[in-house]
C-alpha positions as CSV (number, residue, x, y, z in Angstrom):
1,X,-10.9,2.4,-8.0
2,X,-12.5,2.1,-4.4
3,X,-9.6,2.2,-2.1
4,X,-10.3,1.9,2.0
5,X,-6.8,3.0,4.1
6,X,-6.7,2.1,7.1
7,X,-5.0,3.7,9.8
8,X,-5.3,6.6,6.8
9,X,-4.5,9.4,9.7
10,X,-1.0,8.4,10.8
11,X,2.2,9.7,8.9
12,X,2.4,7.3,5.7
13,X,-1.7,7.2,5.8
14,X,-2.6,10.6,5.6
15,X,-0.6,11.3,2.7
16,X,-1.3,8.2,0.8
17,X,-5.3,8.8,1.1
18,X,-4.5,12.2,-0.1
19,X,-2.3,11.2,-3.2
20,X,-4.5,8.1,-4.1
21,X,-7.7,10.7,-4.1
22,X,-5.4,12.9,-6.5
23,X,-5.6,10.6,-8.6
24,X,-9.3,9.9,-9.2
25,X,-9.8,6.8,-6.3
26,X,-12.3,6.8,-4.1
27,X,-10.9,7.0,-0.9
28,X,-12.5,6.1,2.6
29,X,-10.3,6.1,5.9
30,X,-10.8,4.3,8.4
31,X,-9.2,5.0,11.7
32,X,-9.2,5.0,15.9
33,X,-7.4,8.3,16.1
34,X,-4.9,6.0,18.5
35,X,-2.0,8.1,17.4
36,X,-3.3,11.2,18.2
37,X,-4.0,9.7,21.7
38,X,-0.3,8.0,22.2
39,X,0.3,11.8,21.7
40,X,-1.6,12.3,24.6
41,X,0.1,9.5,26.6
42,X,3.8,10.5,26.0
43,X,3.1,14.6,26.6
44,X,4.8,15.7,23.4
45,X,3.2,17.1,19.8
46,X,4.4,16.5,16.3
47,X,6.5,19.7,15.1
48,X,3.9,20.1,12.9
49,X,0.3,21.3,13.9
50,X,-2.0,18.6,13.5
51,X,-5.6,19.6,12.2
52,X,-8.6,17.8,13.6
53,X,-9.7,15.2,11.4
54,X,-12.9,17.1,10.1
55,X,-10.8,20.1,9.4
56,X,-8.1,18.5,7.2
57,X,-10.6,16.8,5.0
58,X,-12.7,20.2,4.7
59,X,-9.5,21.2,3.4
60,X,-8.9,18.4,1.3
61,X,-12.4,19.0,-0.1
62,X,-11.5,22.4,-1.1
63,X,-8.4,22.6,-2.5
64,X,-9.0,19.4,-4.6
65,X,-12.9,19.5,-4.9
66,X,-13.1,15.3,-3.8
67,X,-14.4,14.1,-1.1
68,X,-12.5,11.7,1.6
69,X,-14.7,9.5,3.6
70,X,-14.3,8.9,7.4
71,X,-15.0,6.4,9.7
72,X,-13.6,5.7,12.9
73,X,-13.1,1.8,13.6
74,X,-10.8,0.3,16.1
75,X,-9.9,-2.8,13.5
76,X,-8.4,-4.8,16.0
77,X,-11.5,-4.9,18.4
78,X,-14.6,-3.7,15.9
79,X,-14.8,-6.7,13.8
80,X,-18.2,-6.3,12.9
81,X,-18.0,-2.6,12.1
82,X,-15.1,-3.8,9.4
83,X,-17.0,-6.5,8.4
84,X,-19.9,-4.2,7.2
85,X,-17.9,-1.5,5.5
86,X,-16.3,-4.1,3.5
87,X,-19.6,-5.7,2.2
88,X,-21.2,-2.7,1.5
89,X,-18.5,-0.3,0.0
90,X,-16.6,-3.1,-1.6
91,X,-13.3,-2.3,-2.3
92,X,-11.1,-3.1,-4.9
93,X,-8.0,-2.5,-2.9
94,X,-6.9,-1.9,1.3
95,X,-4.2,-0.4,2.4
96,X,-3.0,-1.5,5.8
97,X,-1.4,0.4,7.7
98,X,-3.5,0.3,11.0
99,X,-0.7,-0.7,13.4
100,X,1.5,0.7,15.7
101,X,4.4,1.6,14.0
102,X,7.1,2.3,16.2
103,X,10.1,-0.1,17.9
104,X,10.8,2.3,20.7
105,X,7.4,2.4,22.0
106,X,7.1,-1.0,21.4
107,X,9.8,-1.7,23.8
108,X,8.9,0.8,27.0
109,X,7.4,-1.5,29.0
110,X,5.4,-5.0,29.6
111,X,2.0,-3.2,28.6
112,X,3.3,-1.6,25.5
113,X,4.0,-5.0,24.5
114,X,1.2,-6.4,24.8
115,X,-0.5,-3.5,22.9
116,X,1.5,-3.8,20.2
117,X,1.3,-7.6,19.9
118,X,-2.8,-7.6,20.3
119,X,-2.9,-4.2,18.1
120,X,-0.8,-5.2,15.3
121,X,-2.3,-9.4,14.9
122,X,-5.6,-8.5,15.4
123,X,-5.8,-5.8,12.7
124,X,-4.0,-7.8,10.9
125,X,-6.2,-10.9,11.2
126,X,-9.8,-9.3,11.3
127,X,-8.8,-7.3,7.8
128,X,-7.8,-10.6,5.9
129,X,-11.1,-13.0,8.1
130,X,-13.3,-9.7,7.3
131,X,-12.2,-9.8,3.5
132,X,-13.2,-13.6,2.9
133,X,-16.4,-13.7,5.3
134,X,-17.4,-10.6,3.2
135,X,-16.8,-13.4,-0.1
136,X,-14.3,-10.0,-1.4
137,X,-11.2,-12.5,-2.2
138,X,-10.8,-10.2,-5.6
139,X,-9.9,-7.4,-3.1
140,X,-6.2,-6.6,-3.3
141,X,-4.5,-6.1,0.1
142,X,-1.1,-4.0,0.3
143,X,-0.1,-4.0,3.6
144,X,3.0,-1.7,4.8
145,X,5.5,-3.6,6.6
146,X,9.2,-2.6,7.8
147,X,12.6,-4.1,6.1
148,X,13.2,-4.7,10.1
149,X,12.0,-8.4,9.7
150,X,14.9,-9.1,7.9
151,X,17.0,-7.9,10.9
152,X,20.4,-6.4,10.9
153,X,23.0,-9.4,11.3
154,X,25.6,-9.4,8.6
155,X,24.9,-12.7,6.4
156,X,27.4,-11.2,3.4
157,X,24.1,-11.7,1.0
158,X,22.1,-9.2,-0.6
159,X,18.7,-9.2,1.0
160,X,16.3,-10.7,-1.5
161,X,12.3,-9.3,-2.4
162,X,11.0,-11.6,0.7
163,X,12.0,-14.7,-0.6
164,X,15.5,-17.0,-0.5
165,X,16.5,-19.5,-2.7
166,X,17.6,-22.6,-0.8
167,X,18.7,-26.7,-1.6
168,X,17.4,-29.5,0.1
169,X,19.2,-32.2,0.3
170,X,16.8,-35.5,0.4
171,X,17.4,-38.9,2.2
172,X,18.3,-40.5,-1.5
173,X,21.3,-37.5,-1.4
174,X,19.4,-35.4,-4.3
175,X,19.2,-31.4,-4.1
176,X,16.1,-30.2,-4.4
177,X,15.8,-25.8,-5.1
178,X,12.7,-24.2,-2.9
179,X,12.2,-20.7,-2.3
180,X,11.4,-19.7,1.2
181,X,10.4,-16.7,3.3
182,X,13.8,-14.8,3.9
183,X,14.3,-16.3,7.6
184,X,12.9,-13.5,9.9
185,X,15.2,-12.0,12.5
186,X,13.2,-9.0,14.3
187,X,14.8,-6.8,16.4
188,X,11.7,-5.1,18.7
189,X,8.2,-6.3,19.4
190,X,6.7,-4.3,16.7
191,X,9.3,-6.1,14.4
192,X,8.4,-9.2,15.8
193,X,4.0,-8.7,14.9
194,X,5.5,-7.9,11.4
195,X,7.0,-11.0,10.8
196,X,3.7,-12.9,12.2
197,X,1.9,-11.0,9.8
198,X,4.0,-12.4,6.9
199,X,2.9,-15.7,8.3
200,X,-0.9,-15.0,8.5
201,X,-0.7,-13.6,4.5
202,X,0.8,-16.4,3.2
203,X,-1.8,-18.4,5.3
204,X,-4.5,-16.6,3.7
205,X,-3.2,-16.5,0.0
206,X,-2.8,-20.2,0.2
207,X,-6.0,-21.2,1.5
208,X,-8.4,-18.5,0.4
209,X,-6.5,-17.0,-2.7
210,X,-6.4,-13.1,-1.4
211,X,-4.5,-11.4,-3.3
212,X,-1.5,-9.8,-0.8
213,X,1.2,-7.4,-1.3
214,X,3.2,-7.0,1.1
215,X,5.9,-3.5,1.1
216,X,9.1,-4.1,3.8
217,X,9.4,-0.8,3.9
218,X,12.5,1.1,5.5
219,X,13.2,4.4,7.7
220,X,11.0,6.9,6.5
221,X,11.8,10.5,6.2
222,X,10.6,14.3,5.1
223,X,7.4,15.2,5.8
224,X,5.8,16.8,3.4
225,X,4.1,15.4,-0.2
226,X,2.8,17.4,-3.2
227,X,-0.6,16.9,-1.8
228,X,-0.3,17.5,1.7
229,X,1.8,20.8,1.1
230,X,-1.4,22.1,-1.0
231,X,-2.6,23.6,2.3
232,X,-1.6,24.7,5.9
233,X,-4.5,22.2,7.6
234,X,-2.9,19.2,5.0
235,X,0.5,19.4,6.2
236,X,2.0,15.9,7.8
237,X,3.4,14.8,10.7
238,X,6.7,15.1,11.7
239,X,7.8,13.2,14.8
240,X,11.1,14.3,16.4
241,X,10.8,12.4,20.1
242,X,12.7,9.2,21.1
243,X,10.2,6.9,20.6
244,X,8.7,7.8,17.3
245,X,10.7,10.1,15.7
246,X,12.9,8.4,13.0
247,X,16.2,8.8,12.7
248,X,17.2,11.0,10.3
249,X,13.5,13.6,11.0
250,X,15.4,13.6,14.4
251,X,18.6,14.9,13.0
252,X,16.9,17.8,10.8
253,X,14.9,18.7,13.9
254,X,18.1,18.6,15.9
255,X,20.3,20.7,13.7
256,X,17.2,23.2,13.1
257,X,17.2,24.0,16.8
258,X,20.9,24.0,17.7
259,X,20.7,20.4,19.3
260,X,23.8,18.2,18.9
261,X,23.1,15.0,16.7
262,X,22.4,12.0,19.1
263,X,23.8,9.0,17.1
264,X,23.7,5.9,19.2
265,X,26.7,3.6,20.1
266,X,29.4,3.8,17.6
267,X,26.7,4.4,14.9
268,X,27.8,1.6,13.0
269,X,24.3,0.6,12.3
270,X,23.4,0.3,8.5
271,X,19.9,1.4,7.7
272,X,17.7,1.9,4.5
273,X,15.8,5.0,3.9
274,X,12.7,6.4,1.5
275,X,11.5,9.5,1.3
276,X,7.8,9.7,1.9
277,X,6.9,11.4,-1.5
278,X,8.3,7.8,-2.9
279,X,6.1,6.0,-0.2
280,X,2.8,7.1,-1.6
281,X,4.2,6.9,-5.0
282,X,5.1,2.9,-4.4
283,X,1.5,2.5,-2.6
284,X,0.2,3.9,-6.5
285,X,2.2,1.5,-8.3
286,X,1.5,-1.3,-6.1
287,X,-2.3,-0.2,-6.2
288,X,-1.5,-0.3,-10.4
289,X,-0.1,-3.3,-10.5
290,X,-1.8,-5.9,-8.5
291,X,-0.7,-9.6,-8.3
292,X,-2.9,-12.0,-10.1
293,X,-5.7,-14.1,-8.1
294,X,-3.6,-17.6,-7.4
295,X,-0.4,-15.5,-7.3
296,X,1.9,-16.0,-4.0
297,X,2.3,-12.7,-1.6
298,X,3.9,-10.4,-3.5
299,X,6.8,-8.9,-1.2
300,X,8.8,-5.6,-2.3
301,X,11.6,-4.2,-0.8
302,X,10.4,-0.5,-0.3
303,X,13.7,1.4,0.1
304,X,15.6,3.6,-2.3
305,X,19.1,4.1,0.0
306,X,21.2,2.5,2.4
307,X,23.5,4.7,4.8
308,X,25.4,4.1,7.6
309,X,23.8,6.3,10.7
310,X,27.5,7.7,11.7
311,X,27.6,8.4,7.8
312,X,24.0,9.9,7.8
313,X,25.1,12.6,10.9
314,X,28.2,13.6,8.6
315,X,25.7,14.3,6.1
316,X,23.4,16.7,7.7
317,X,26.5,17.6,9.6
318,X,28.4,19.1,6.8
319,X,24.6,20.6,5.5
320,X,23.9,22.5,9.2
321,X,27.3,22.8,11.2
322,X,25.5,20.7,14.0
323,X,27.6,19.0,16.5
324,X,27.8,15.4,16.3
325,X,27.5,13.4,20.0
326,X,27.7,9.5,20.7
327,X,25.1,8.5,23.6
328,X,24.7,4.8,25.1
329,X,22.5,2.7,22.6
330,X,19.0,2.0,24.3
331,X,19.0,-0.9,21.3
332,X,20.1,-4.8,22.0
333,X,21.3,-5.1,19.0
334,X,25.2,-5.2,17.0
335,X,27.4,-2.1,16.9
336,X,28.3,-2.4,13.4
337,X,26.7,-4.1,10.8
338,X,26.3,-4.3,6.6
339,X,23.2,-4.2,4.8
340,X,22.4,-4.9,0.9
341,X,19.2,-5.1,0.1
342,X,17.5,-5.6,-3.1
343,X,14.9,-3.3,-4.5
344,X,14.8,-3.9,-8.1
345,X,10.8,-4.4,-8.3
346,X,10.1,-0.5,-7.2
347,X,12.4,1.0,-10.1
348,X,10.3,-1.8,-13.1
349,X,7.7,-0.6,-12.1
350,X,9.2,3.1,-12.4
351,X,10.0,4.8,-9.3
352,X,12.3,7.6,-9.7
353,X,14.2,8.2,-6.4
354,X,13.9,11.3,-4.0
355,X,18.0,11.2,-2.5
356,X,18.9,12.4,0.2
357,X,21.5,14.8,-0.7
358,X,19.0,16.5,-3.3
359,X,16.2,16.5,-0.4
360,X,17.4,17.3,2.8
361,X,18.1,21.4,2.3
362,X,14.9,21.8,1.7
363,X,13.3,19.7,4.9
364,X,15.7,21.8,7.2
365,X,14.5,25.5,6.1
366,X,10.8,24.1,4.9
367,X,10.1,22.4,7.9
368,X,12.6,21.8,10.7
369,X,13.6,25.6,11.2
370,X,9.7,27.0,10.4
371,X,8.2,24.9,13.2
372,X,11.4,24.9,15.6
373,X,9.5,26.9,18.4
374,X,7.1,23.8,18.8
375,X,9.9,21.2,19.7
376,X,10.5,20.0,23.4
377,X,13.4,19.5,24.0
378,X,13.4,17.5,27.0
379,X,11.4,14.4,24.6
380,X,14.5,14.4,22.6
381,X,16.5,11.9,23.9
382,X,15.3,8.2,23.5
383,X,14.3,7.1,27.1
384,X,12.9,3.2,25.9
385,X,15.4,0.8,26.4
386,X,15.7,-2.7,25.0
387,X,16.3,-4.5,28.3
388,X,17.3,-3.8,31.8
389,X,21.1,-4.0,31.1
């Protein structure tokens, strides 16, 4: 299968172009490097070293023997560029995950909203305008968004797979049953472009018939994949600082280096988790099993746990011995809430589960403690609030 990935350097990309080459695909990345640059812009590193692009897919190249293509396109400003790629490699199948991907930084300041707004749509946009100018509408378009646009407000419902049944009630006093988009409710900008993007897929599947999944993916963590840890220059990012670091990469960084856990408010906050080995493994079996031309957006709930972030901290707590502090929340958002979400499409189709409890050991002496003398410690602490209270 010709696969492109876009925004195929970044921390789910990278190891999803590797894993899908594994396989057999034909692979080409495109990306602007723009991570690599926010790196720049906040002063702080991954814990991990970071191989130039060149040098990772030299890598790649030898410890596999296939060959990644690379091409550098800004997606949201080089629509032609996109354009061209797409009519002459025609792929069977994009991956989207050219946006920026982080709430925190989403939030710093008026201009980091306005990058992530004209970032995130236009990407969006150009890939899906791009796909039916290039007359590709048998292209299959998987598109990694964030269980965030479901928000975190206790409805005492289980989250559906995108979509909630609802009645109407008509003038004449009948019920009629339609299913709707579960009603959005983002917490950050970059929440916020990812519920706009549900809007412009279903646009485009009604009126051109692209064929769209859509993953609402939650927290990511781990860093490492079977193909990434096949070589030193392969290895993945792992972010540790306030505004991209998740949660719980945060607390194995944290314990690793003697740092007490930083849960914020009372954290009451409910959150669901996937490892990244089961990221690229969904991207495969979304890749697999593609919806049919005609089909509605196909939305799956891409998480495999839910835990409480309080409950989370005990967890690598009792693992480490780390010290467990409460800071001020930087987030607008409730103190406590309850979260049941769905997720029965992922385990049809076969997904066997990395948990937590079976996975974390090894992320805290594999990768944590190894890099420790690279961490920063003054870009722990989240320093992007929500708002000027």
């Amino acid at each position: 299968m010709k696969i492109v990935v876009l925004g195929g350097d970044g921390f789910c990309g990278w190891p999803t172009s590797l894993h899908l080459s594994n396989l057999g695909h034909d692979v080409v990345i495109v990306d602007n490097l723009s991570r690599r640059n926010i790196d720049n812009e906040l002063e702080v590193s991954p814990l991990t070293p970071i191989s130039p692009m060149s040098v990772r897919l030299e890598a790649w190249k030898r410890v596999s023997g296939r060959d990644i293509r690379f091409v550098n396109i800004d997606i949201a400003e080089n629509y032609h560029r996109l354009l061209t790629l797409i009519k002459e490699f025609k792929p069977e199948c994009v991956v989207h995950f050219a946006e920026q991907r982080a709430a925190p930084y989403s939030m710093k300041s008026s201009w980091h909203k306005r990058y992530t707004v004209s970032n995130n749509l236009n990407a969006t946009n150009n890939l899906l305008a791009a796909i039916v100018e290039a007359e590709r509408i048998e292209t299959h378009v998987i598109h990694l968004g964030t269980m965030g646009v479901y928000g975190y407000n206790d409805s005492g419902v289980q989250i559906p797979e995108g979509y909630l049944e609802v009645y109407v009630r008509t003038d004449d006093g009948d019920e009629l049953k339609q299913e709707i988009l579960y009603p959005a409710n983002p917490g950050s900008i970059y929440h916020m472009t990812k519920t706009q993007d549900q809007l412009m897929f279903g646009f485009y599947n009604r009126n051109d018939k692209l064929r769209i999944t859509d993953l609402h993916q939650g927290i990511v963590w781990g860093t490492q994949t079977a193909e990434t840890a096949m070589d030193g220059d392969l290895i993945n990012r792992f972010d540790y600082d306030g505004d991209y670091g998740t949660v719980l990469n945060r607390f194995l960084m944290q314990a690793a280096i003697d740092y007490p856990l930083t849960v914020h408010g009372t954290g009451g906050q409910s959150r669901a988790f996937i490892h990244i080995q089961d990221t690229v493994r969904c991207i495969q079996l979304a890749a697999e099993n593609p919806p049919q031309t005609g089909e509605r957006v196909r939305i799956i709930n891409q998480m495999t746990e839910v835990y409480r972030v309080r409950d989370l901290a005990k967890v690598v707590s009792d693992l480490t011995g780390a010290e467990v502090h409460h800071v001020d929340n930087p987030r607008n958002e409730a103190p406590e809430n309850e979260l049941r979400v769905a997720n029965d499409s992922l385990l049809r189709l076969g997904l066997e589960p990395i948990t937590l409890k079976n996975g974390l050991l090894s992320e805290i002496s594999d990768i944590a403690k190894r890099y420790s003398d690279r961490c920063n410690r003054s870009k722990i602490p989240c320093v992007s609030y929500w708002s000027k209270r």
